[in-house]
N, C-alpha and C positions, 0 to 999 in steps of 0.2 A: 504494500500500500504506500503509493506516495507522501509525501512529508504535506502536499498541500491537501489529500484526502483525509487524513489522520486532523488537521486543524480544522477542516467543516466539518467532521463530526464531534469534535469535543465541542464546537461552539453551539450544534444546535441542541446536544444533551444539555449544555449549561444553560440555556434558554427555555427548557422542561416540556419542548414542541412533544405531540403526544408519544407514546413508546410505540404504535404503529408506525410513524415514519422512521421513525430512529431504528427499527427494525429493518425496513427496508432499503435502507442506507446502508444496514453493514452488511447485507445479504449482496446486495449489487456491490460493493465493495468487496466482497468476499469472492466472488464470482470475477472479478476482477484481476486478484491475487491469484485462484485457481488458474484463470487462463494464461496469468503471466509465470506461474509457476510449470506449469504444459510447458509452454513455447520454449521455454530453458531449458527442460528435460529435456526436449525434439532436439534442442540445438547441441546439447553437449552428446546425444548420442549421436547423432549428425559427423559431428566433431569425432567422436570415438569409431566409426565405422569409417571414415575418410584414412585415418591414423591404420588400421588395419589393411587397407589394399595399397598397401605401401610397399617395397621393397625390405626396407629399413624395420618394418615391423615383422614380418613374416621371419626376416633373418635374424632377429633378437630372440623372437620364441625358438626358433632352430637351438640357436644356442643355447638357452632357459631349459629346453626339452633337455639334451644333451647333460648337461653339469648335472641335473637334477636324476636323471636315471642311472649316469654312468658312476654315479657317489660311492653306489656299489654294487653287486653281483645281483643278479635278476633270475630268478628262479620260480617255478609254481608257487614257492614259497613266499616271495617278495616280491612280489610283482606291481612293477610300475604302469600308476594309472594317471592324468592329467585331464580336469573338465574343460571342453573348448581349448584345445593346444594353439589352434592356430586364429582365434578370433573369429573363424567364418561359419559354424554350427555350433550353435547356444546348446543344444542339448546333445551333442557328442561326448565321447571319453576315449580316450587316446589310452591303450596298452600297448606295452613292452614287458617281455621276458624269454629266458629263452630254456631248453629243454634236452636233454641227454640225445632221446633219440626222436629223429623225425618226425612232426608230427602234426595232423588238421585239427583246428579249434572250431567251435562252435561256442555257440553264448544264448541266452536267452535273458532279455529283462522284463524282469516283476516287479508291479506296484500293485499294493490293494486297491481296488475299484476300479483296474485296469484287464484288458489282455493280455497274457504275455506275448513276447515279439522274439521272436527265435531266428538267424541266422548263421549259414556259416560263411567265416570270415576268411577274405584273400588276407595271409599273416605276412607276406613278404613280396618285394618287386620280382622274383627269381617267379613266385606261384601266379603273378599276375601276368607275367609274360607268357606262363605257360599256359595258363586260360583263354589267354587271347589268341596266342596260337592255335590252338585247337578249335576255337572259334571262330577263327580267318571266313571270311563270308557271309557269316549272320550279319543278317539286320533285326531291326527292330521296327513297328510300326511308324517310327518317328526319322528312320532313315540314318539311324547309327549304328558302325560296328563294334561291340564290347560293351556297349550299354543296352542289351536290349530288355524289352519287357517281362518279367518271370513267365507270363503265360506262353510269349511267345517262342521261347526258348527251350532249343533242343539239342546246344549243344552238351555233352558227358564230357567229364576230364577225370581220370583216374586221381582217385585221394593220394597216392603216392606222385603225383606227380608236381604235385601241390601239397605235399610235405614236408616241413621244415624245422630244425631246428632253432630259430630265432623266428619268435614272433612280433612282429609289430602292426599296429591295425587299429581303427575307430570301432567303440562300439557305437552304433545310430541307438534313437529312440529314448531318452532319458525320460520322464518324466518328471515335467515343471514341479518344484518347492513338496517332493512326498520323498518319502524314501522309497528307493531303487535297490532290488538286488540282482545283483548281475552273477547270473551261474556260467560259468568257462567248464566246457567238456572239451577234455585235450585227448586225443586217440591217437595213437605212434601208430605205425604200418604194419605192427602186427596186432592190432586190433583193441589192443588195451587200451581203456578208458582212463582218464584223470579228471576230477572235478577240484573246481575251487570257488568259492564266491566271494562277492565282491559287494559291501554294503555304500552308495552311494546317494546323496541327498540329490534329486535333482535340479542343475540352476534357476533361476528366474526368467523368463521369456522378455527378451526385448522389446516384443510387439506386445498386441495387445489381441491376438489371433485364438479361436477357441483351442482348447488343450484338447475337444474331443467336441469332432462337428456333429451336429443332427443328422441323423440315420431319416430321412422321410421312407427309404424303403430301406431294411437291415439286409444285407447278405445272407441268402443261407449256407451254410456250412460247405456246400459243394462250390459253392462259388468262392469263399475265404480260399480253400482250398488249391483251387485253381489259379487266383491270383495269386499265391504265394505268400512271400516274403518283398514283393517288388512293392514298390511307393509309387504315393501319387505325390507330382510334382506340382504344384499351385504356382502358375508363371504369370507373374502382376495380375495380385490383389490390390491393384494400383492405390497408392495411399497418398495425403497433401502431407505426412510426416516422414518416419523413416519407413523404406521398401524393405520388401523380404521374398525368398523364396520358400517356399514351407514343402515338406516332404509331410502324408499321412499316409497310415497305413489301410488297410483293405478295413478294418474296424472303424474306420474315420477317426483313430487315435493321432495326435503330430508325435514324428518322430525326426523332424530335423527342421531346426529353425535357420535359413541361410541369408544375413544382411547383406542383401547389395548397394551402391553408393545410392542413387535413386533410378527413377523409371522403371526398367523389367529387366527380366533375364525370360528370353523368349523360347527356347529347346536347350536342351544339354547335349553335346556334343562329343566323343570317344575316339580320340587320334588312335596311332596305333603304339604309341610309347606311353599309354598307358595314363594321359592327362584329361581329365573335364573340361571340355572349355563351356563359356555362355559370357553372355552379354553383364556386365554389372553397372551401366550407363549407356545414357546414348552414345557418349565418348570412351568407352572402355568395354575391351574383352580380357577376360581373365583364363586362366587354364588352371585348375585345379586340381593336387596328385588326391592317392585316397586316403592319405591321411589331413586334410583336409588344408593342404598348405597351398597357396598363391605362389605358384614355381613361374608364372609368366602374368605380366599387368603392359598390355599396348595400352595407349593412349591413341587417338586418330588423328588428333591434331585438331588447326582447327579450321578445316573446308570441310568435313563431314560428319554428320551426325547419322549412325545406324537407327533402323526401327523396324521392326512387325517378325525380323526373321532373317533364317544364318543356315548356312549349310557349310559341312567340309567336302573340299575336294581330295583328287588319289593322291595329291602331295600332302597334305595336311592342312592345308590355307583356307583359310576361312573366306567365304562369297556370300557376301553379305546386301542386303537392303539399305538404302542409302539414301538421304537428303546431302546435293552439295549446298552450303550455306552461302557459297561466294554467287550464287546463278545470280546473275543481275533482273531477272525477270520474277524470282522467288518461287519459282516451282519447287515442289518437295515432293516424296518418297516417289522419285521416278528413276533415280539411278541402282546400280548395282556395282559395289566394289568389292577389290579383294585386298584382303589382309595377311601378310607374307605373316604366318607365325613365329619364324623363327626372329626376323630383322624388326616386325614392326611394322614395317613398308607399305603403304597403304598405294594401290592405286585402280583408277578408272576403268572400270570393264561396259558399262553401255549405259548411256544415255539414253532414255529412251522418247527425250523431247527429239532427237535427232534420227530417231528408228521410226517414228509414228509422227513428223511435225504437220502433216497436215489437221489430221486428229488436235493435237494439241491446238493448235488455233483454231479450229472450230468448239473450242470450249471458253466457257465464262471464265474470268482470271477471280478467280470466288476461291474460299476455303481457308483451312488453320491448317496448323501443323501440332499434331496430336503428340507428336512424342517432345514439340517445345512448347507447351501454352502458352507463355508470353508472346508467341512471334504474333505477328499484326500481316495481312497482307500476302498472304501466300497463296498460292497456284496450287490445288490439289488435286489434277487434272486425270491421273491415271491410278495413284493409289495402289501401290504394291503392298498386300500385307504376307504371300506366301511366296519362297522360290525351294524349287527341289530341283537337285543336279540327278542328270542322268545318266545308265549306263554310254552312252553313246557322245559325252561332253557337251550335249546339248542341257537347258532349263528350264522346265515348265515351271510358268510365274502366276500367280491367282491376282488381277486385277479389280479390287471392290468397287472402281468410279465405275467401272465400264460392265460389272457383273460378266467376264470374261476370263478363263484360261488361255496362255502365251504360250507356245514354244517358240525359246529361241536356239537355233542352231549354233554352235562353235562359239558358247559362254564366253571363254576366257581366250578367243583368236579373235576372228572376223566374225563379230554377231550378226547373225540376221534371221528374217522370220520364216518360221516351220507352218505353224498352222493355230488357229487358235479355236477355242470352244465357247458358244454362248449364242446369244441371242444375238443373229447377223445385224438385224437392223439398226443395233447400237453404231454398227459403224458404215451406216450406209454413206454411200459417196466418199469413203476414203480407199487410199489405194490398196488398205492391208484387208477390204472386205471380199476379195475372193478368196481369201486365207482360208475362211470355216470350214473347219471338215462336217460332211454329213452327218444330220441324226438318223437314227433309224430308229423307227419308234415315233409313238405321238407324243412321250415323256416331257413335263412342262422342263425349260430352262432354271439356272441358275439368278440366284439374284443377291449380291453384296457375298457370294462364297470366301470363307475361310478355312485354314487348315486343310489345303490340298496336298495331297499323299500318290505318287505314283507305288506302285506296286508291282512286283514283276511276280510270273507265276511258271515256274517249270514245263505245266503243261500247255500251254501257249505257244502259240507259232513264233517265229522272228517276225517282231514289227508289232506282236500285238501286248498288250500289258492294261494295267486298271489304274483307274483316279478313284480315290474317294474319298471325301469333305464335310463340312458342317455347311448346308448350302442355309443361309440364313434365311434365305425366299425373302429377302427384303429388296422393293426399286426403289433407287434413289441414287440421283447424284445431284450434290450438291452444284458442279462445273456444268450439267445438262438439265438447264429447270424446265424445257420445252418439250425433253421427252417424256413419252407417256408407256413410265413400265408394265401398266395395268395388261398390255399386250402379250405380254408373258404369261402362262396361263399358272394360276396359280398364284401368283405372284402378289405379297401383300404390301403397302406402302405405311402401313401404321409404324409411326416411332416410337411406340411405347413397348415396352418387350411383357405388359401385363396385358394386350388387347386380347378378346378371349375368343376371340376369331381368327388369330392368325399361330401359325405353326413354324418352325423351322425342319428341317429335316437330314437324318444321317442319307448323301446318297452317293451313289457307286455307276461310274461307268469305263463298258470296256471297249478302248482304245484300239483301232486297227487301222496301225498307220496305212499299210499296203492300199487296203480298198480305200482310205478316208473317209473313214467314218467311224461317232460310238456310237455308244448302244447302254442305256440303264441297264442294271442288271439286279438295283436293290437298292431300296429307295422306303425308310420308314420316319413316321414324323416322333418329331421331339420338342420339347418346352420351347420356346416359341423368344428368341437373342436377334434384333435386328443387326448390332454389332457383335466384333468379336465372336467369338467361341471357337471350340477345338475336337476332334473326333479323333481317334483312332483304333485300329483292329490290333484287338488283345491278342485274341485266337481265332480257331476254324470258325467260334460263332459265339463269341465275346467281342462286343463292342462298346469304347469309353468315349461316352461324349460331354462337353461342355458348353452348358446354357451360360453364358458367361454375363450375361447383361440381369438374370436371375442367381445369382452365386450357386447353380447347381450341377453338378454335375453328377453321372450316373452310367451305369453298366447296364448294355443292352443285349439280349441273344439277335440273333440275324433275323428274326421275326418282328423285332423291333418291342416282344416281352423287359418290362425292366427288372432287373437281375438286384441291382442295387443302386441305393440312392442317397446323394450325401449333401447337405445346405451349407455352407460357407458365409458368416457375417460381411456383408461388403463394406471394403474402409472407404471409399467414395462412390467408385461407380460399376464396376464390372470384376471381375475372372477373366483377365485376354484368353489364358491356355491352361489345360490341367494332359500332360501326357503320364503313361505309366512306364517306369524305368526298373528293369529288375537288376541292373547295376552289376551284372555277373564278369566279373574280371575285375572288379573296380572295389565296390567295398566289399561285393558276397562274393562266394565260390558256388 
């Protein structure tokens, strides 16, 4: 309370004004304090999470870890544990010890009023290498290798080959301010067990995110089951304070609270040396080992700010989605760059004011730029929120201005256009409208699609492969107010994602470059996000999809039956993405 608030209320208690006002004097004043008390908490965690994706910080806990373990011998017996080692998972615990003979750990953590959460842990870089090895070729629904989803993973690595004498590893999953008991089953290769436990208070949550979200529909046990031990990854729950990425388990229990600087962290990404990357800013990508240290921090500089989405290429570089900030015209999220991971190097792979200009000047110079809100004045004319790299070096790119999918041929050589999907008359009279490949089918189009996914399937010809998305079934562009997306059949224009008339929908088509043409192949509706959201295939007939503009997200079979269903309190406005990660090579084995 200010020095001149404190003197108007002592003056009008001395003056005996009735004790109702004198009441609500100190309650507005008190509300006052409260708020100034927030905004200093915001800032010095603000403060405290800037300080951790540092160089300088990750390398002092390096060292901290280090003196503190190496003090002395490390046995079943004494076994070293540290909460949060490296500042970037509030509820992790960092073990080290090491063992006679070779051997695979397992853990499980207990809290009363909780599930337990049981994993086995990759204990060393020698077993994580050997995981990924053996792995070489999996993907996962979200188009990485070494991270993929527990359902969707098949591949086996022999426990001996991934047994070790020195263990070191995060346990995930702490649970917030209860006590934690952390049981370690350690088995050598010849099959002997060792237990030890591990009594641990869980930290305080830096956010303010539930510790265990609303079940609207609970899993049944086959379905816990199936999902495993993999997480969901909650990718911006966009907040006006500090951002996070939260990890919850198939219980809707959190079991990894992850600070990013602000904005999101859009997909997580699985090089083949065994690091994390994602987005921690619009100006920042980080690469993450698995014990949860900041082994790489680019900055982009400052001509570009990324947003909506990232992919790695067969080098490891990251090609990403991109506003340049220097465009003298202020167009935004129309470029595509790439980021050298090893150097930093940031440069220009397509313009796409330059690939489409006629397009682009037949649109209104109208729109914001979502991933700066302050900007004033920006061109939001095409609107890239998805790119996915192909086998063949080509991109397919989800455009929401124009409710269209892109391929562009030869990403990162000589870009140019393949073929694109959607509703032709979007781009009638431009040159790129003989582009459209055929529908086949009377199947209504797409409208404002997000979370586009190519999919390759073994039993498919050469040329033919699947797409499938969160199509939002929303028309609208803000750059075309003259168009009339009502033409789309299906297609709803309400901005409210509570109207009780309109739907969004999980749907699926299959791609045949040869003839040109797709073809729907599955197509079921879902809680009704005219922005954002996120889809992807668990399994043969598990599907996760995210009502992002509803905080909900949920587990589908291929009939479009919901499996499970999970609510999410919103810190502002949306869920951009919720993917499932079974993290095999990375934390689990």
């Amino acid at each position: 309370m200010s020095t001149a608030v404190r003197s108007r209320v002592f003056k009008i208690s001395a003056a005996a004004v009735t004790a109702a006002i004198a009441i609500g004097l100190c309650l507005f004043s008190q509300d006052d304090v409260s708020a100034s008390i927030k905004e200093r908490r915001v800032e010095r965690l603000n403060a405290q999470i800037e300080n951790v994706y540092t160089d300088e910080y990750q390398q002092m806990m390096d060292t901290e870890i280090a003196d503190e373990r190496d003090a002395k011998e490390r046995t079943v017996d004494s076994i070293y544990t540290k909460v949060n080692p490296y500042g970037t998972n509030t509820t992790s615990m960092y073990v080290y010890f090491t063992t006679d003979q070779a051997s695979t750990v397992s853990y499980t953590v207990s809290a009363e009023g909780y599930p337990d959460y049981t994993a086995n842990a990759i204990t060393s870089d020698e077993a994580a290498a050997a995981y990924r090895e053996a792995a070489a070729g999996d993907a996962d629904g979200s188009g990485n290798v070494g991270g993929t989803s527990t359902a969707s993973q098949t591949t086996t690595v022999s426990s001996n080959d991934i047994a070790s004498t020195e263990h070191e590893f995060l346990v995930l999953g702490l649970i917030p301010k209860v006590k934690n008991t952390i049981t370690l089953t350690i088995t050598d290769t010849d099959g002997n067990a060792t237990t030890r436990t591990i009594e641990q208070t869980g930290p305080k949550l830096l956010g303010e995110e539930e510790v265990r979200l609303e079940q609207a529909v609970a899993p049944d046990e086959s379905t816990v089951t199936t999902l495993g031990n993999g997480l969901y990854a909650i990718l911006g729950n966009d907040s006006n304070e500090q951002d996070f990425m939260y990890y919850y388990d198939a219980n809707g229990v959190i079991r990894g609270e992850i600070p990013v600087l602000y904005y999101r962290s859009h997909r997580l990404l699985f090089d083949n040396d065994g690091i994390m990357w994602f987005s921690a800013s619009t100006k920042h990508f980080v690469g993450m080992n698995r014990l949860g240290k900041l082994v790489k921090i680019i900055n982009l500089g400052d001509q570009y700010i990324l947003h909506n989405d990232y992919a790695l290429d067969s080098d490891g570089n990251i090609v990403s989605l991109a506003t340049d900030l220097k465009h003298s015209d202020h167009a935004v999220q129309d470029q595509v760059i790439k980021v050298d991971t090893d150097s930093g190097e940031v440069s220009l792979l397509v313009d796409f004011g330059d690939l489409f200009p006629d397009y682009k000047q037949s649109t209104d110079h109208s729109g914001i730029d979502e991933s700066d809100p302050t900007a004033t004045n920006r061109w939001d004319w095409i609107h890239f929120n998805t790119i996915q790299l192909m086998d063949d070096g080509s991109a397919l790119l989800s455009a929401r201005e124009t409710s269209t999918m892109i391929k562009i041929n030869d990403i990162e050589g000589t870009p140019s256009l393949d073929y694109m999907i959607g509703e032709p008359s979007v781009w009638n009279g431009m040159d790129a409208q003989p582009s459209f490949l055929t529908k086949v089918g009377d199947s209504g189009d797409t409208g404002g699609q997000h979370s586009i996914t190519v999919q390759y399937d073994s039993s498919l010809e050469d040329g033919q492969y699947y797409i499938y998305m969160f199509d939002n079934d929303f028309g609208y562009a803000m750059t075309r107010p003259d168009f009339d997306w009502t033409m789309i059949d299906g297609i709803s224009t309400a901005q409210s994602s509570k109207d009780e008339n309109s739907n969004s929908q999980f749907r699926k088509y299959l791609v045949d470059e040869n003839a040109g043409t797709y073809t729907e192949v599955q197509d079921f509706d879902v809680p009704y996000s005219p922005y954002v959201s996120s889809v992807q295939e668990l399994s043969d007939d598990l599907n996760l999809v995210d009502t992002g503009m509803q905080g909900l997200f949920g587990v589908y079979d291929d009939d479009g039956n919901l499996k499970a269903q999970y609510k999410m309190v919103l810190s502002s406005g949306y869920i951009y993405r919720v993917y499932q990660y079974g993290f095999r090579g990375f934390y689990f084995a």
